[in-house]
PLY file of the C-alpha trace (Angstrom):
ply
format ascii 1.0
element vertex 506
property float x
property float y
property float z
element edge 505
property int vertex1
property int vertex2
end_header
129.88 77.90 -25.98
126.57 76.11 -26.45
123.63 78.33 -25.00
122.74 75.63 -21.95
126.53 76.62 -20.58
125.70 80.47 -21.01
122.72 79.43 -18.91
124.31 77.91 -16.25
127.22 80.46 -15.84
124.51 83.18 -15.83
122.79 80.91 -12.73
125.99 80.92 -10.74
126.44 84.31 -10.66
123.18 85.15 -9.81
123.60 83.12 -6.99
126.92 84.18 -5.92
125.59 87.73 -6.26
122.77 86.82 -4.00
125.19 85.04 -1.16
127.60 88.03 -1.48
124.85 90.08 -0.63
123.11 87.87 2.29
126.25 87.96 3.62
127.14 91.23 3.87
123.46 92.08 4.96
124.39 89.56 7.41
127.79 90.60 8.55
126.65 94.16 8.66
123.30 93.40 10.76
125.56 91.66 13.50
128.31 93.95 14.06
128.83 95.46 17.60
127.40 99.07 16.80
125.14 100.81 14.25
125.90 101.00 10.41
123.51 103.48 8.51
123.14 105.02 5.16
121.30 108.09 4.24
120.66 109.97 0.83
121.92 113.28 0.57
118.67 114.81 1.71
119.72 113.06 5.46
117.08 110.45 5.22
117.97 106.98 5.90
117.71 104.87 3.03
119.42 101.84 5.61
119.61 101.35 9.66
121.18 97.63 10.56
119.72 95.40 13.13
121.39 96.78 15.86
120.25 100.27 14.95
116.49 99.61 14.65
116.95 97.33 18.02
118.03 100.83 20.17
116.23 103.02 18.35
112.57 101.08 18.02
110.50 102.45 14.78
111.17 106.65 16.05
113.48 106.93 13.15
111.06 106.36 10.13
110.75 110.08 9.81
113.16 112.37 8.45
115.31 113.94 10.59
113.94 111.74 13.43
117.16 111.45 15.06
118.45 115.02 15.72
115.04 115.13 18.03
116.83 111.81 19.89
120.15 113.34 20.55
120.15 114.77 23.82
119.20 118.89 24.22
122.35 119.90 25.42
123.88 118.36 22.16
121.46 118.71 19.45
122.72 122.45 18.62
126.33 121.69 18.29
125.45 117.94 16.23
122.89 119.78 13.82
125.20 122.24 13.19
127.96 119.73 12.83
125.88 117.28 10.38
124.72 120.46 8.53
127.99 121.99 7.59
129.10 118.38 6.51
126.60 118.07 4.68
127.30 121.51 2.53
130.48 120.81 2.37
130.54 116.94 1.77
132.99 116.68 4.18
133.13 113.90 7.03
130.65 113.84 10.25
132.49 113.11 13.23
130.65 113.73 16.84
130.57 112.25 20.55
126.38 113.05 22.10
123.86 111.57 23.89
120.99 109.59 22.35
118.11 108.49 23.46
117.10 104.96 22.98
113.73 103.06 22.53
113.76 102.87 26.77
114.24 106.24 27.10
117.03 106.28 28.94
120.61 108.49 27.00
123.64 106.54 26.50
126.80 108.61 24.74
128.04 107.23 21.01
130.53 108.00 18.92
128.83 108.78 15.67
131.53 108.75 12.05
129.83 109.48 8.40
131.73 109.46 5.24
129.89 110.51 2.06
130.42 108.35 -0.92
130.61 110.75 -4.21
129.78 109.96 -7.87
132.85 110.90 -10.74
131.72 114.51 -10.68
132.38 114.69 -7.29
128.76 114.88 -6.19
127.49 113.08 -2.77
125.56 110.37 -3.68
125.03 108.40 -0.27
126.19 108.63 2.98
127.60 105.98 4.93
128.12 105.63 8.89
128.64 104.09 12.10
127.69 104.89 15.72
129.67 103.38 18.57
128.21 102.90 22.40
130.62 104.67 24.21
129.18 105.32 27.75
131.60 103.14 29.18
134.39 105.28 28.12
132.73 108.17 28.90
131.89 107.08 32.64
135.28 105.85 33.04
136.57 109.45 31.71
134.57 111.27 33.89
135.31 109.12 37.05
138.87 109.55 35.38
138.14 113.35 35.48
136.81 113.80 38.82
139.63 111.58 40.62
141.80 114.08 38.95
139.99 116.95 40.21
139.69 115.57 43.69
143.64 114.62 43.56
144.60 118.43 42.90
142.61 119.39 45.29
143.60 117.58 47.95
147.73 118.26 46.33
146.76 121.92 46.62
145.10 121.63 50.54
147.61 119.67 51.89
149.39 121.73 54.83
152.90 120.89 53.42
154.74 122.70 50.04
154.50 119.74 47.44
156.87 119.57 44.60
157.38 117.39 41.53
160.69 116.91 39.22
161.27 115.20 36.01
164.44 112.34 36.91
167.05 115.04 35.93
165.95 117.65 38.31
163.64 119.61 36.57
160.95 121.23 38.25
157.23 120.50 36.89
154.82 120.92 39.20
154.42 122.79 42.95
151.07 122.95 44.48
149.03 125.53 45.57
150.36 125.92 49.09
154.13 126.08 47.82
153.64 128.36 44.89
152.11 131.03 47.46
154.84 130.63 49.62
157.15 131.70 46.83
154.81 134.09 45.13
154.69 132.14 42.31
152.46 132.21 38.52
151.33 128.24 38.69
149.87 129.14 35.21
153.49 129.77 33.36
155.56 125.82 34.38
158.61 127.73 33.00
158.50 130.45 35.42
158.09 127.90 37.76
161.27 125.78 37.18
163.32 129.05 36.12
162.70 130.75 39.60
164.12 127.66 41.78
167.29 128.64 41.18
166.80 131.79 43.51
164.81 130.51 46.32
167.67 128.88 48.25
169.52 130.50 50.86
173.07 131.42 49.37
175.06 129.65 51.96
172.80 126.78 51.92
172.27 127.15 47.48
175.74 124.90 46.92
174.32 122.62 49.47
171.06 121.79 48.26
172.55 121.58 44.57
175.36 118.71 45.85
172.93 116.43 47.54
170.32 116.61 45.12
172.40 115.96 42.30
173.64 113.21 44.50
170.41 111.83 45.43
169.09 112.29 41.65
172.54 110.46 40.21
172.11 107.29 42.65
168.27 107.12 43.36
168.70 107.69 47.27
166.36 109.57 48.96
166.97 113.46 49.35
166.58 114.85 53.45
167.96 117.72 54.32
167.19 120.55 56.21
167.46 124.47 54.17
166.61 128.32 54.14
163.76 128.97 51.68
163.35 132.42 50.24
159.36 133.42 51.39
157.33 135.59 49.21
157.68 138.38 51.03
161.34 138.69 51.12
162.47 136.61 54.30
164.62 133.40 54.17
162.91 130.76 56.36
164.21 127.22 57.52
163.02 124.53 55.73
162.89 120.85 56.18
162.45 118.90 52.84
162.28 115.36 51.51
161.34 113.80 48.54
161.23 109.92 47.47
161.53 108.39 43.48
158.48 107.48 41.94
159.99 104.06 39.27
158.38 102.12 37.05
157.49 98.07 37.12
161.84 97.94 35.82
163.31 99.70 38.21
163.41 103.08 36.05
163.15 106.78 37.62
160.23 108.59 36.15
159.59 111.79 38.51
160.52 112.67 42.00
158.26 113.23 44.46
158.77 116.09 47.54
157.41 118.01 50.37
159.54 120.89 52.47
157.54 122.01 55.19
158.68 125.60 57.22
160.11 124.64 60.53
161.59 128.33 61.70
159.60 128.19 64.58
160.84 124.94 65.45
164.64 126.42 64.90
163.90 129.38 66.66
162.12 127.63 69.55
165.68 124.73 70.06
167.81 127.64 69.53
166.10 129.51 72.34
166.03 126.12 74.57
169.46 125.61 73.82
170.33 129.39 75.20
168.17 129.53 77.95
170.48 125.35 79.23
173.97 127.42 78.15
172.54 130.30 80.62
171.35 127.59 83.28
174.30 125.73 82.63
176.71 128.88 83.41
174.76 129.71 86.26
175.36 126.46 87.69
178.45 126.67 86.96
179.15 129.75 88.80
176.93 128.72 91.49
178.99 125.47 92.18
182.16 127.35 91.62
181.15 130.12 94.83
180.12 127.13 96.55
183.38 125.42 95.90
185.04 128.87 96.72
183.18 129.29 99.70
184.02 125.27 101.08
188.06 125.66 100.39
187.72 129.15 101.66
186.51 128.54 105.27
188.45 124.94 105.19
192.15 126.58 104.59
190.88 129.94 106.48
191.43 128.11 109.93
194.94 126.77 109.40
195.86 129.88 107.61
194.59 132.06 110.31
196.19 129.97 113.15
199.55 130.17 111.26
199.39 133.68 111.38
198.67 133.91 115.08
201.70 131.61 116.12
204.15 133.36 113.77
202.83 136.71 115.34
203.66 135.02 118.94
206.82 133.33 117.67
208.44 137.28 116.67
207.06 138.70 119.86
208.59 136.38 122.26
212.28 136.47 120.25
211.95 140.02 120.07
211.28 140.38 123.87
214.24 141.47 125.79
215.83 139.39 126.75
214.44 137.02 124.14
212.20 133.93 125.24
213.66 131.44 123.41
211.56 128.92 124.73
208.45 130.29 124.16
209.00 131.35 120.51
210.08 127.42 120.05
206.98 126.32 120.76
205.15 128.70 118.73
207.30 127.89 115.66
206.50 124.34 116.64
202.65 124.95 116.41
203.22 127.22 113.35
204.71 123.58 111.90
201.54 121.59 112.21
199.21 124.45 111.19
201.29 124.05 107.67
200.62 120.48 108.14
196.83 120.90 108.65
197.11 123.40 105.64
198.21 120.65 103.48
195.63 118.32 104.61
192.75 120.64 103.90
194.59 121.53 100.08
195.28 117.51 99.96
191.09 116.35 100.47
190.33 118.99 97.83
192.66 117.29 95.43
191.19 114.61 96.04
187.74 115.24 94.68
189.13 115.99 90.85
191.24 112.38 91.10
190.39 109.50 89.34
189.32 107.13 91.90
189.38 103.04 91.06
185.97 102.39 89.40
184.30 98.76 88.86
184.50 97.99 84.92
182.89 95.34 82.71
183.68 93.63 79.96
181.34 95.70 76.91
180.61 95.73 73.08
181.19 99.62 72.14
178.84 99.21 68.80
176.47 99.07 71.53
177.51 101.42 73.62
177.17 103.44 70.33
172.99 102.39 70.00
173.05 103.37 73.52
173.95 106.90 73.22
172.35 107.79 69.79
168.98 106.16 71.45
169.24 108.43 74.59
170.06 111.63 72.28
167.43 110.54 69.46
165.20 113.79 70.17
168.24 116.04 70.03
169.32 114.46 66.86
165.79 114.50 65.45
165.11 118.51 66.33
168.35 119.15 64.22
167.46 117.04 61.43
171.33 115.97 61.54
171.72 112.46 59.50
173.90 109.83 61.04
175.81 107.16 59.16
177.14 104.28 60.96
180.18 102.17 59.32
180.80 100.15 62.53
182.40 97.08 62.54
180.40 94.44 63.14
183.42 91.80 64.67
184.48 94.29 66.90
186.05 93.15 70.49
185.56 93.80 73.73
186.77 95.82 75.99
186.73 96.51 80.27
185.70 99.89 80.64
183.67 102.01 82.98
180.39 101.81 80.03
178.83 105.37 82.21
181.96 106.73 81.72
182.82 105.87 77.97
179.14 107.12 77.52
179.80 110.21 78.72
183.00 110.87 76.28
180.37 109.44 73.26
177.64 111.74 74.35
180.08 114.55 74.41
181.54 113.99 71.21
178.69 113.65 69.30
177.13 116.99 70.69
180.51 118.47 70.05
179.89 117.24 66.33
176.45 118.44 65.81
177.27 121.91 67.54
179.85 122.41 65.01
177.37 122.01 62.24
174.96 124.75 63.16
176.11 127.26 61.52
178.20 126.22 58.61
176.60 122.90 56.80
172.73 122.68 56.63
173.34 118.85 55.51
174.11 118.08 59.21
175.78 115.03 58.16
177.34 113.20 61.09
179.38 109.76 60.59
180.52 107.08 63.61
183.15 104.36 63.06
184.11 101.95 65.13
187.33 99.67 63.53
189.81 96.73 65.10
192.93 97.93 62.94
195.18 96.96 65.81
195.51 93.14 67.46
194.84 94.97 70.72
193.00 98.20 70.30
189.98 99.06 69.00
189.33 102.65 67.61
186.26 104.73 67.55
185.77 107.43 65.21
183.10 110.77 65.19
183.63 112.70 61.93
181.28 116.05 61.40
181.28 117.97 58.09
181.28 121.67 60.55
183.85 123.99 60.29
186.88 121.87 62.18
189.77 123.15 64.62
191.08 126.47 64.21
194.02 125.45 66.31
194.00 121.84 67.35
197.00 121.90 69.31
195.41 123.74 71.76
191.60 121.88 72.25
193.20 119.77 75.14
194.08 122.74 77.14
192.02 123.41 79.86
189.57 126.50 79.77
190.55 127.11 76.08
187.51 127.33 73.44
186.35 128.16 70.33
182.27 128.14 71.90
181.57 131.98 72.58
179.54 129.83 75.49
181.99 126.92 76.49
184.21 126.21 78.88
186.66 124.57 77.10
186.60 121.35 79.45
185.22 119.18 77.30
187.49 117.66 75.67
190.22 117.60 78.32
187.91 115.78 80.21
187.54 112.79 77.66
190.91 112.88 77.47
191.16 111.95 80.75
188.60 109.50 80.78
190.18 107.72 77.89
193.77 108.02 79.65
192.09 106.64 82.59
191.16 103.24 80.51
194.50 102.89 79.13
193.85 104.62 75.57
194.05 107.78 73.36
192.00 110.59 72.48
193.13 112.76 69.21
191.95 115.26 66.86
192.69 115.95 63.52
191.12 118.66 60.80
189.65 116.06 57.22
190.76 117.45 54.36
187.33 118.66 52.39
185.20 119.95 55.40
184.89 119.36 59.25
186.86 117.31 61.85
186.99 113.97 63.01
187.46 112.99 66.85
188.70 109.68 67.49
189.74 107.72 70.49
191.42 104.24 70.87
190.83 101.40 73.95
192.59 98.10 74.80
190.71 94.93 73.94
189.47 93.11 77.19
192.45 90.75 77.90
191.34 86.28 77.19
191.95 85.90 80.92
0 1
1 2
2 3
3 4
4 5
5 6
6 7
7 8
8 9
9 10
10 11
11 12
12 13
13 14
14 15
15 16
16 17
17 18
18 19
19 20
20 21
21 22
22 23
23 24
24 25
25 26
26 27
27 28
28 29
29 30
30 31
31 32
32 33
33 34
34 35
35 36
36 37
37 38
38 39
39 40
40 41
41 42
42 43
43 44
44 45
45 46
46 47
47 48
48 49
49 50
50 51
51 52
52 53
53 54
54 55
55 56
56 57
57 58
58 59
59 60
60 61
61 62
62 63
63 64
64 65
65 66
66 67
67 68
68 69
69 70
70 71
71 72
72 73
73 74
74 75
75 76
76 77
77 78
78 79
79 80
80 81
81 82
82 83
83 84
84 85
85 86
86 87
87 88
88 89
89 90
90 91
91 92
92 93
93 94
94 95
95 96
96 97
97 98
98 99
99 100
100 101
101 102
102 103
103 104
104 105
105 106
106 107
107 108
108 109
109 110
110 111
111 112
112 113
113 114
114 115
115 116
116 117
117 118
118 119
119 120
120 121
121 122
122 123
123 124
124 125
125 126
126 127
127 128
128 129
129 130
130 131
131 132
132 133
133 134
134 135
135 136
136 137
137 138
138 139
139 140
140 141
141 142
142 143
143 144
144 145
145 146
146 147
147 148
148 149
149 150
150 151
151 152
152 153
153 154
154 155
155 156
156 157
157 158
158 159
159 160
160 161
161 162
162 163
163 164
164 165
165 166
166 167
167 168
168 169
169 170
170 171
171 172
172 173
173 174
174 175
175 176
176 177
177 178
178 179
179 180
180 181
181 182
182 183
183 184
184 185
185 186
186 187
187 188
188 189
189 190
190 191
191 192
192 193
193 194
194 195
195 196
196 197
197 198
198 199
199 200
200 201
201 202
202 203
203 204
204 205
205 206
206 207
207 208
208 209
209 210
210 211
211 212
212 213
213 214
214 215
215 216
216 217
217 218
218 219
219 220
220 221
221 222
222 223
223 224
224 225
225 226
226 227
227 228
228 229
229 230
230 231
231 232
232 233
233 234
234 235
235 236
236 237
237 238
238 239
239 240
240 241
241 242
242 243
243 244
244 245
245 246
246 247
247 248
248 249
249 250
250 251
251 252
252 253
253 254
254 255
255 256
256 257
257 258
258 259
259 260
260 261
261 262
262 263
263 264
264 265
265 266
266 267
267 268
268 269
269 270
270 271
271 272
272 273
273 274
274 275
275 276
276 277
277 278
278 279
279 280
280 281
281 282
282 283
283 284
284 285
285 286
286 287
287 288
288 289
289 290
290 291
291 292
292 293
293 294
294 295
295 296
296 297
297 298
298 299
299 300
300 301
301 302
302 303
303 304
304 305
305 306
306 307
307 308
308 309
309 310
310 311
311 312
312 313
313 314
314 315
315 316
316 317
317 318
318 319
319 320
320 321
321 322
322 323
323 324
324 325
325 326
326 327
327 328
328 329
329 330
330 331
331 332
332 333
333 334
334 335
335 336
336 337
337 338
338 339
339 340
340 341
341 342
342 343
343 344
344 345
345 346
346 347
347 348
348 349
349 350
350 351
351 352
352 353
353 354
354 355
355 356
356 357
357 358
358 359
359 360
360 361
361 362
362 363
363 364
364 365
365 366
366 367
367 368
368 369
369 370
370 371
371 372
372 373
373 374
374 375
375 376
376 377
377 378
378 379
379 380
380 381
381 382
382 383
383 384
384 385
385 386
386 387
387 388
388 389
389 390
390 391
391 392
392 393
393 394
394 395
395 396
396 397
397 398
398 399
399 400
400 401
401 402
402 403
403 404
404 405
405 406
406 407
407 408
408 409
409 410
410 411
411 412
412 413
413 414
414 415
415 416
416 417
417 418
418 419
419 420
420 421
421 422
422 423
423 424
424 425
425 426
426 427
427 428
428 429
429 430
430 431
431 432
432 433
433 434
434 435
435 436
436 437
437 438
438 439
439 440
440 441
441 442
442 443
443 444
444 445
445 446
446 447
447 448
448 449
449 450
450 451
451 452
452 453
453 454
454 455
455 456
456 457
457 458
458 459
459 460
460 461
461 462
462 463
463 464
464 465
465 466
466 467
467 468
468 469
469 470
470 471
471 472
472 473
473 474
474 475
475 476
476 477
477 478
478 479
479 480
480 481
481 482
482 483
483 484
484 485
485 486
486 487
487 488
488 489
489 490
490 491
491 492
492 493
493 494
494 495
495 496
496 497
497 498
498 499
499 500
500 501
501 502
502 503
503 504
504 505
């Protein structure tokens, strides 16, 4: 190779040397954040563009920038950079600095060291990242947090969280006092719900919310929660999926609030109407007495005179058979006038003709549960409606047939009071029959001991009824041409149902 060519090769590296280096100069002056070297003394033998541009010319000095870093963080940087420096290990810290303005911002400063082949640090290389937007955005993140658990723990409700197979995570404030519970140990937390149910309402709770937590419905249902202090309390308690943008579970959400006093309170409204209701009762009944007594007291009382007269005058001597004719005579139409008086008091317990209209019973069905909404709602009893919606019509007395619903359904929700907390309560209405239509009330309570005997009068299982109920809608139904029957289901509860004639095409 002649020397010119040695020349020339010699040229074009120098010159690619020189471009390799403008560039990376170049690259490394115009990168989003500040690239530094330093000796191992800690004086900075190179600060890019961006660097000098914060910073101004307060950095010429050595160790310059520790007295920039903010006072709450120079301690814990110094003392970071120092032992990094002894070690020759590599700098990582988040602090404040303070720029040529004045005003702190936070960065995100990273050194490595770079070390010579007998392992000694022979420069120091670094970056520093702006990072007050993250750090804003963590503390807003932070406080939001803060503000959410507070307002979790100060809401006047028990709050509870679970993982989508059941699992308890979280309770707040509020509902681990109520239990008397350590919100610092979460497996205490989850371990201890298996006690706090009631134990008639434990198998309950379990079924539904295995239910609910199987299908994704939403879990209502009213329980007895085991207080802190010993004493089961009635609770009522919801709680609604949380998903994700597909459709997936990812925690349940739920509140129970304590509603003894509302219990307590219906069950003491509901004893002081059975009292009223007995005492009008009774009162009606003496009044009744009282009407048939003095009615049948005048016939009765004339009877007695004229068969007095009718043995005196055939026991006279000699016998006047004339005169104890005529008394046996009047003794006839006092019977007579007996049977009248017994015959008008019949007559108020018949069924007299009443005007009836063609109706729809679904919404007959509306009807009622609209007029008994608050005594549904102060049970917290659940209602399912599988009604068919082609139903036909039929001509019925609609106050009457309202009546038997009303009575039915109050029959239903009675018999869940003390046996099912779910209070689950289902109406069917069905056209199995060309010319009947059936209507159906099935409770999940404790069903018929003996339901041969529910139609006869007087006879109850209530420790407050009357046991006329039923033999009253009986009659009603009769009345229109149908059915009324009972029957026990075969898990839980009974089901009442009653059958009516379609309205005739004519």
């Amino acid at each position: 190779m002649s020397n010119d060519d040695g020349l020339r090769k010699d040229a074009a590296f120098r010159e690619h040397t020189r471009n390799s280096a403008e560039f990376a100069i170049d690259l490394l002056d115009n990168v989003p954040g500040h690239m530094w070297s330093m000796d191992p003394a800690g004086r900075f033998i190179y600060r890019n563009r961006s660097m000098d541009a914060y910073f101004g010319n307060g950095l010429q000095d050595h160790g310059a920038w520790l007295e920039r870093i903010h006072k709450d963080d120079q301690r814990f940087v110094a003392t970071t950079w120092r032992r990094s420096m002894d070690a020759g290990e590599p700098f990582d810290s988040a602090h404040r600095l303070r720029g040529a303005d004045g005003a702190f911002r936070w960065f995100r400063a990273s050194g490595r060291p770079s070390k010579d082949a007998h392992g000694r640090v022979t420069v120091w290389h670094g970056q520093t990242i702006d990072i007050e937007h993250q750090k804003k955005a963590e503390e807003s993140l932070r406080a939001r947090s803060v503000e959410l658990s507070l307002l979790v723990d100060m809401v006047p409700s028990n709050l509870w969280r679970l993982t989508p197979d059941g699992t308890t995570t979280l309770v707040n404030r509020r509902m681990a006092d109520y239990l008397g519970l350590d919100l610092s140990n979460v497996s205490d937390v989850a371990s201890v719900m298996d006690t706090i149910f009631h134990p008639d309402d434990a198998d309950a709770v379990y079924a539904e919310l295995t239910r609910c937590l199987a299908n994704g419905e939403r879990f209502s249902m009213r329980y007895r929660l085991l207080r802190a202090d010993g004493v089961y309390r009635w609770m009522s308690g919801r709680a609604e999926p949380m998903r994700d943008q597909d459709g997936n579970i990812v925690q349940w959400f739920g509140l129970c609030h304590d509603i003894e006093d509302q219990v307590q309170t219906t069950a003491a409204l509901r004893r002081s109407a059975e009292k009223l209701a007995r005492a009008t009762q009774a009162a009606n009944l003496s009044q009744l007495s009282a009407s048939i007594a003095h009615e049948v007291n005048q016939p009765l009382a004339a009877i007695a005179a004229d068969a007095d007269a009718c043995l005196r005058w055939l026991s006279a001597e000699p016998a006047n058979i004339e005169r104890g004719k005529r008394a046996a005579e009047r003794i006839t139409l006092d019977v007579a006038a007996a049977v009248e008086v017994v015959s008008r008091i019949r007559a108020l317990f018949k069924h007299q003709p009443q005007s009836r209209a063609v109706e729809d019973v679904n919404r007959l069905v509306y009807e009622v549960l609209d007029l008994m909404s608050d005594e549904i709602a102060a049970t917290t009893t659940r209602i399912d409606l599988v009604l068919d919606q082609h139903l036909p019509k039929v001509a019925l007395d609609r106050v009457q047939v309202q009546q038997v619903l009303v009575n039915l359904i109050r029959n239903g929700i009675q018999a869940m009071d003390t046996t099912n907390p779910l209070r689950s309560l289902k109406i069917m209405s069905s056209h199995d029959q060309p010319d009947t239509i059936r209507i159906s009330v099935e409770d999940t309570g404790s069903g018929f001991k003996d339901p041969e005997r529910v139609f006869e009068p007087f006879f109850t299982t209530k420790g407050n009824g009357m046991g006329m109920g039923l033999p009253i809608c009986r009659s009603i139904v009769e009345a229109h041409g149908g059915k009324l029957w009972v029957a026990n289901n075969e898990t839980l509860g009974a089901t009442v149902t009653f059958a009516l004639p379609v309205a005739s095409a004519t």
